[in-house]
N, C-alpha and C positions, 0 to 999 in steps of 0.2 A: 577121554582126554580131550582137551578145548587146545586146538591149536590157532596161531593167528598166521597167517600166510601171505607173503607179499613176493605179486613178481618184477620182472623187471621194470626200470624206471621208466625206459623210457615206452612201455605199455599201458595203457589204461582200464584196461577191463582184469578180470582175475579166473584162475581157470584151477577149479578142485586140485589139490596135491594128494599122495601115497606114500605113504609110509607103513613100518608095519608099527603095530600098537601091542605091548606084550603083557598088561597086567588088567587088561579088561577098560570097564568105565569109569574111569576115574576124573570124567569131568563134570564139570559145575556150574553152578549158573552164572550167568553173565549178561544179564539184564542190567539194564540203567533202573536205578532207584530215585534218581535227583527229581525232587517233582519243578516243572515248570510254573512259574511263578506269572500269574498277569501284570503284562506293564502295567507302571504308573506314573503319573506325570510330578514331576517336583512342582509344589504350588505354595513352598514356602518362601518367603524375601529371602533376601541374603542378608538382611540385619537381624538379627538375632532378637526377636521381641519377644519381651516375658509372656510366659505362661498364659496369663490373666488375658490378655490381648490376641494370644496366637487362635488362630481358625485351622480347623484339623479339614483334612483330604479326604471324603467319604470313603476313597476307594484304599487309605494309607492301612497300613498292618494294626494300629492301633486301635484304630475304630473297629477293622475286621474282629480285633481281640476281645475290644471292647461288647461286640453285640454278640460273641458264643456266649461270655462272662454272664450275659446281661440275658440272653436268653433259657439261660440254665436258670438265675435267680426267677425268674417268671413260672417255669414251671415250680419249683420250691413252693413262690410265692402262692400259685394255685391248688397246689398240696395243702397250705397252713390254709385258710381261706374257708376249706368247711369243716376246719376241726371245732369251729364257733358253732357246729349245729350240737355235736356233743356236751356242750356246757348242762343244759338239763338234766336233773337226774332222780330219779322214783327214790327216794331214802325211809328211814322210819323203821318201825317195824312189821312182823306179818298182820297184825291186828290194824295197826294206822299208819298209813303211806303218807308222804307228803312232797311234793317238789322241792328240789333244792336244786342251787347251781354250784357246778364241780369250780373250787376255788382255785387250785393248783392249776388246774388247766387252764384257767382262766388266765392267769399269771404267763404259763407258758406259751400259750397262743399267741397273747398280746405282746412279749418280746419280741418272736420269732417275726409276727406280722412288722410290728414298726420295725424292723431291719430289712425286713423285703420292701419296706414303704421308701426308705431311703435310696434302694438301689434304682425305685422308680423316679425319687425326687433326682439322683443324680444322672439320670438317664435323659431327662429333659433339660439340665443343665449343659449338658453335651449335644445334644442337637441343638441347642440357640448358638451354639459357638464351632457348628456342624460347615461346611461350604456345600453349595451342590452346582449341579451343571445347571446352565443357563438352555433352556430347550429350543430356540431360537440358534442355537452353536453346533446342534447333533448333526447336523449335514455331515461333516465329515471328520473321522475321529471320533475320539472321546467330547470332545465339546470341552467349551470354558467354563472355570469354577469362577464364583461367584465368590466373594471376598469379603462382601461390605456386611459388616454386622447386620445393620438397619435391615438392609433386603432380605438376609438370613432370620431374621426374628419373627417381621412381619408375614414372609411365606410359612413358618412354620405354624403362625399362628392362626394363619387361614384353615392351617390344612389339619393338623393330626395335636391343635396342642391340648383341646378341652377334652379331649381321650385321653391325652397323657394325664394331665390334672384330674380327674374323675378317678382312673384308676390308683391314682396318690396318693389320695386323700385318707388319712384313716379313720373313715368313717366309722367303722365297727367297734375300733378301741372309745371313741367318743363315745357311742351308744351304750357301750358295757360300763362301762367306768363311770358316766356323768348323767346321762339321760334315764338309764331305766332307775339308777340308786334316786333319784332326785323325784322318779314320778310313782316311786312304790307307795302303798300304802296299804294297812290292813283290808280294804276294799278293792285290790290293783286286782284284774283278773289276772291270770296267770295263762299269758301268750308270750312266746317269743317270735312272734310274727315280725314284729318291727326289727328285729336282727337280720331272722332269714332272710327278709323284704332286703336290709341292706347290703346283706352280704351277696345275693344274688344280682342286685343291680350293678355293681362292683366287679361282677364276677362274670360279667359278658363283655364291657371293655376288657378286660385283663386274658381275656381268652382272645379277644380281639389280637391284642398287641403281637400275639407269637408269629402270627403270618407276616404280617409287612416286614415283622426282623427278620425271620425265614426268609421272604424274600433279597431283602440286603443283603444276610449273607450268601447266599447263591449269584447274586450279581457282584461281589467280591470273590469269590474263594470259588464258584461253581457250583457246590454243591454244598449242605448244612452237615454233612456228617463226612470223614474223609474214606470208613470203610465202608462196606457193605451190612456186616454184622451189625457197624455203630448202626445203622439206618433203621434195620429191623426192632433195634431194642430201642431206637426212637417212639418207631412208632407201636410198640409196645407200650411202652410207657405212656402215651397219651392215652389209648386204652386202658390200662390198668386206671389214671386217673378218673377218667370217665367214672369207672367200676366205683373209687373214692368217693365220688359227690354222688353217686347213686344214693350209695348205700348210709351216708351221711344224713341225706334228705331223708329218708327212709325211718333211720333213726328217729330224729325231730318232729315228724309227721305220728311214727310211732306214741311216743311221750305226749304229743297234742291229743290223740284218740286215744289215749288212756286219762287223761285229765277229762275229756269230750264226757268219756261215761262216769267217773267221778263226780262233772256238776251238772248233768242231767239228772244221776240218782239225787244230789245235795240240793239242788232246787224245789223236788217233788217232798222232801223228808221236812215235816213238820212237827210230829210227835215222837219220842216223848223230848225232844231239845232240838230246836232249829238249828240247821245247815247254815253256816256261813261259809259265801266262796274260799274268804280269808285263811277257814282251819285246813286248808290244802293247802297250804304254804308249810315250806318245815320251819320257816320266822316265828310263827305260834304253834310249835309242835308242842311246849314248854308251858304256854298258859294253863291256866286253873279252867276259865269254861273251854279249852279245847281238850283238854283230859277229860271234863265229863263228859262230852258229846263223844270222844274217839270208844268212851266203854258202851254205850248206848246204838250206837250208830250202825248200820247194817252198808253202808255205800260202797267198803269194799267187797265187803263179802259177795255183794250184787255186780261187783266188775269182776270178780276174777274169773279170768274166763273157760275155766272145767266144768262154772253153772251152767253157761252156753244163755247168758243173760241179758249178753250183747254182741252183737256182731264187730269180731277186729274185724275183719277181711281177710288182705294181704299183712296187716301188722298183729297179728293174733301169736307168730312165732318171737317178735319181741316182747310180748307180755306172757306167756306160758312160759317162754325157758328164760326169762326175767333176765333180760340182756338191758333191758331200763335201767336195772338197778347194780349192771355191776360195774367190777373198775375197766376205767378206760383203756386198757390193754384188749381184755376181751372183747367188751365189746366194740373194740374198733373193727379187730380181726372179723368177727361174726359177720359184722355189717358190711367188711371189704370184700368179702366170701360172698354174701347175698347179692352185691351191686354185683359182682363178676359171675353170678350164679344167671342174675336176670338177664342180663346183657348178653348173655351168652345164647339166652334160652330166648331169646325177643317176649320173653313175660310170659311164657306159652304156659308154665304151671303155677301160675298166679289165682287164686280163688277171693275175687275181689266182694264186695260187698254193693249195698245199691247206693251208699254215699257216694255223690258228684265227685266231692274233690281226691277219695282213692281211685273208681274209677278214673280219673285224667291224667294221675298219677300213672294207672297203669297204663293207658295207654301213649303216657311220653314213654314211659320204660320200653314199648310195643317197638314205637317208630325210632326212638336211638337206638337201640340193641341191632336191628335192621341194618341201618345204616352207617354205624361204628364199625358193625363184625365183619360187612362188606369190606367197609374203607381198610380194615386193621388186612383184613385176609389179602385185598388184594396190591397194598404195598408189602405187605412181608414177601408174598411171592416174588415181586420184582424185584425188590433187594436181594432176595434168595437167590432167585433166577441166576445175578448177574455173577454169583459163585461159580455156576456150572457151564456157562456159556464156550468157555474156551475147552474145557473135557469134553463139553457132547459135539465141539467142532472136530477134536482128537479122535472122538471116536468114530464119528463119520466118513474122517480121513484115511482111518486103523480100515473100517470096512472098506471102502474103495480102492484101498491096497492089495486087499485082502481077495476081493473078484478080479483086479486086473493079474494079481500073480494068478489065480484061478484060468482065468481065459488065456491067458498068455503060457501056459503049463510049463511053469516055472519047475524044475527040479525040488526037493524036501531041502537038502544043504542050501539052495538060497533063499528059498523060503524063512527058513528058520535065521538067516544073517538080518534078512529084511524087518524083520518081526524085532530082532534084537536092536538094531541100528533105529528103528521107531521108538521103542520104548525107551531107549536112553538119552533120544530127543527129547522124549515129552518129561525125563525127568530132570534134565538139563535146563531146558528152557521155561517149561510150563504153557509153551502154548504161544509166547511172546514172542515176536518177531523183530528183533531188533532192527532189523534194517529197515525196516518201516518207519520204528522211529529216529532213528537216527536221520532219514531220511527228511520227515518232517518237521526237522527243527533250520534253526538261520543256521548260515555258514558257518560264521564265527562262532557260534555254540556248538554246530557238532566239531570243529575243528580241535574246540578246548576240550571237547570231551574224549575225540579219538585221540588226542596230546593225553590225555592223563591214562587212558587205558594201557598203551604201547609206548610213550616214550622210553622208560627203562628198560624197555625189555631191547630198545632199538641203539641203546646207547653201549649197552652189552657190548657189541660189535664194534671193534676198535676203528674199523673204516668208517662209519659212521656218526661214532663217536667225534671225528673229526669237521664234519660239517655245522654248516648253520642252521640257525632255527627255522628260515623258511623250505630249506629244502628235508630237514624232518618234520616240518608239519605235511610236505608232499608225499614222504613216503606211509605218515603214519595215514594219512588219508586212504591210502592205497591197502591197506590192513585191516582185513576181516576175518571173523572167525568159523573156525567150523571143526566138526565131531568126528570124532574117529573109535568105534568100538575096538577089542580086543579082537587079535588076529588080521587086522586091517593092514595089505601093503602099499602104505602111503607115497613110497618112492621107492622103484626097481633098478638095479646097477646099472648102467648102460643105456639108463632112458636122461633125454635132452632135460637140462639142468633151467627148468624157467620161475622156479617160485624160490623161496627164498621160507624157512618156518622157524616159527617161536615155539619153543614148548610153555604152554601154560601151566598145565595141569596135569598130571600122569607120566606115562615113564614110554618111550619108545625104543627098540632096539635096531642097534644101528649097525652092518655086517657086510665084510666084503669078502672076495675071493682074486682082488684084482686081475679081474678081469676071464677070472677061469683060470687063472692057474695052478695047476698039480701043486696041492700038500701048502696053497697060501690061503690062511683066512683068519680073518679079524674083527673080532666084536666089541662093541660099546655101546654101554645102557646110556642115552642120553635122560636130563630130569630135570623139571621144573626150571628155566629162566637158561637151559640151553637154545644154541639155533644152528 
């Protein structure tokens, strides 16, 4: 039972009460939940100017809203980004393979991207019409915001605006849609290099842009995540991405060394019908001399790899379990498994080949997997940590109880009261100390806050009921709480009358004999919003 106890007025300090308590622990928590909010300065006029004109508050609630909004689309936007390495795809039949690109997907990617492209077009529309502090004004305070358009445009443009614009731009949908269909031709080799090339250059601003918003929001709100858990599966999630563009890459590299050994063997084949690069396209799967060459021809027979005719390396399990060739379900999963396989393993059971560019391959797998698994392990732990911090102080506290009743040879019966009056602490409060915080805050806020805890229960009281608001914000100030297990006697008959209690929570019994007299005694359960 949570009792609130107030003594006399005109004392200032508070001194524990006794009663007895008769139905056990029936109190509750009573921690403050309100989160404190960082000031902010009003930096609008008092004219009311449109929209189009008005300059937002870096530190105002909408911009803070504006950059979780904005950094949740980023990661999104860094999800869609290497589904463009899956476009390629091994089609045909077992006798004649040919490249094609997944069309569906194509379609799908390039929606999703031009809508993440927008959230960055709008993103830079909002920091030109951003204010910031003038650094010259930090001396003391928050410093002066900056107002004038002009100055907010050209600062931004110094600083962070050719990042923003680069990461913008939809480079990739121009390339897919306009550039490769315009430079195909029965002769085109068959590389997607000029994609990957694009999508990766793109794809290091954009990874850029998550920290400085991380930062902003931690210099608004404090921190980017409000709980703990959210933190962990933050940065979970950035690893699991990792694992995404691994195994992405991996893919596409994949599909290059199987096409690698297709026009190595098609270059060397001269009899009985020449090799052209062109019959690996599935474009001329369909032609008359690409049928007679595909019955003739030995070039896959000599790639697949159970002849052991060429070395895959590390891509030898996308062309054995023909992950090339299936639908993009599967082999997304495959490939998210293998990035989160490597990543895991720093590449350790990788059997690379003596090509340069797998070897480098596997040795970026080496050094990120290193470095991700550190970073991932050792912010989960401190988010984790920060779960248990207040139970291993509990428990700390539970043992140091636990040797002074020891050395002190306490009795079994109070041992066992102590043990009980502990644990219905730590399930009461959890470990929080209210008066610490309550202590930490301005006047006027813990005033309104000890006003909405206690005033009803203060008003109860018909003598009270009768005063004013400043001399109940005096007593409700004077109003703290505290714990009473079952069998506790909170107030003895005949003991000096100096507190004054609320029932919050639970039930106590209230019993006289006035005063000792023969054959007089009187009982009352007091309950909930008694005093």
């Amino acid at each position: 039972m949570i009792l609130y106890t107030q003594r006399c007025l005109l004392q200032t300090k508070f001194k524990s009460s006794l009663l007895k308590a008769d139905n056990g622990m029936m109190g509750g928590r009573n921690r403050l939940t309100e989160s404190s909010k960082v000031g902010r300065s009003k930096v609008f006029p008092a004219d009311h100017a449109s929209w189009h004109h008005r300059m937002l508050d870096p530190g105002s609630d909408i911009v803070l809203r504006w950059n979780r909004i904005f950094l949740v689309s980023c990661l999104l936007a860094l999800f869609v980004d290497p589904l463009y390495f899956y476009l390629p795809i091994v089609g045909g039949d077992e006798e004649s393979l040919c490249v094609n690109g997944d069309s569906k997907l194509r379609i799908v990617v390039t929606f999703f991207r031009t809508v993440a492209d927008l959230f960055y077009l709008l993103h830079m529309i909002i920091k030109f019409r951003t204010a910031y502090v003038a650094p010259n004004t930090r001396v003391f305070g928050r410093g002066e915001l900056v107002m004038d358009p002009k100055k907010i445009a050209w600062r931004y443009i110094r600083s962070d605006f050719f990042i923003d614009l680069i990461a913008t731009l939809p480079l990739p949908q121009i390339v897919i849609w306009f550039i490769i269909p315009a430079a195909r031709s029965r002769t085109t080799d068959h590389k997607n290099n000029a994609l990957a090339l694009i999508v990766l250059l793109q794809y290091i601003p954009r990874l850029y842009l998550i920290f400085p918003l991380s930062s902003e929001i931690i210099k608004a709100a404090g921190v980017v995540t409000r709980t703990a858990w959210a933190g962990a599966v933050y940065n979970l999630l950035l690893y699991m991405l990792a694992s995404h563009v691994l195994g992405a890459a991996w893919y596409l590299l994949s599909v290059d060394r199987y096409k690698s050994c297709w026009k190595s063997n098609c270059r060397e084949e001269n009899d009985p019908i020449k090799c052209f690069l062109s019959y690996l396209d599935c474009d001329t799967f369909n032609h008359g001399d690409r049928k007679t060459w595909a019955n003739s021809t030995s070039v896959f027979k000599n790639c697949d790899p159970s002849n052991n005719n060429f070395d895959y390396g590390i891509f030898e399990d996308a062309v054995s379990k023909k992950v090339v060739s299936s639908n993009f379900i599967e082999k997304y999963f495959y490939c998210l498994w293998w990035g989160l396989q490597q990543l895991s393993s720093y590449g350790q059971n990788l059997s690379t080949s003596t090509y340069i560019g797998e070897t480098s391959f596997a040795i970026l797998i080496s050094i990120l997997g290193l470095v991700l698994f550190a970073h991932l392990i050792g912010n989960m732990q401190t988010y984790l940590q920060s779960l248990t911090v207040r139970l291993e102080e509990w428990r700390l506290k539970r043992r140091d109880t636990e040797e002074w009743m020891r050395h002190r040879q306490l009795p079994e019966d109070l041992k066992r009261q102590v043990r009980r009056f502990v644990q219905y602490k730590w399930l009461a409060t959890r470990g929080v100390h209210e008066e610490s915080i309550l202590g930490g805050l301005p006047a006027d806020l813990r005033r309104d806050i000890q006003r909405h805890l206690c005033l009803d229960l203060v008003l109860r009281v018909p003598f009270f009921s009768q005063m004013d608001d400043q001399l109940l914000d005096a007593i409700c100030e004077r109003l703290v709480s505290s714990l009473s297990t079952a069998g506790t006697y909170i107030v003895r008959e005949g003991d000096p009358v100096t507190e004054m209690l609320f029932v919050i929570r639970g039930r106590l019994e209230s019993s006289t004999t006035n005063g000792g007299r023969t054959g007089f005694f009187n009982s009352i359960t007091l309950i909930p919003g008694d005093f």
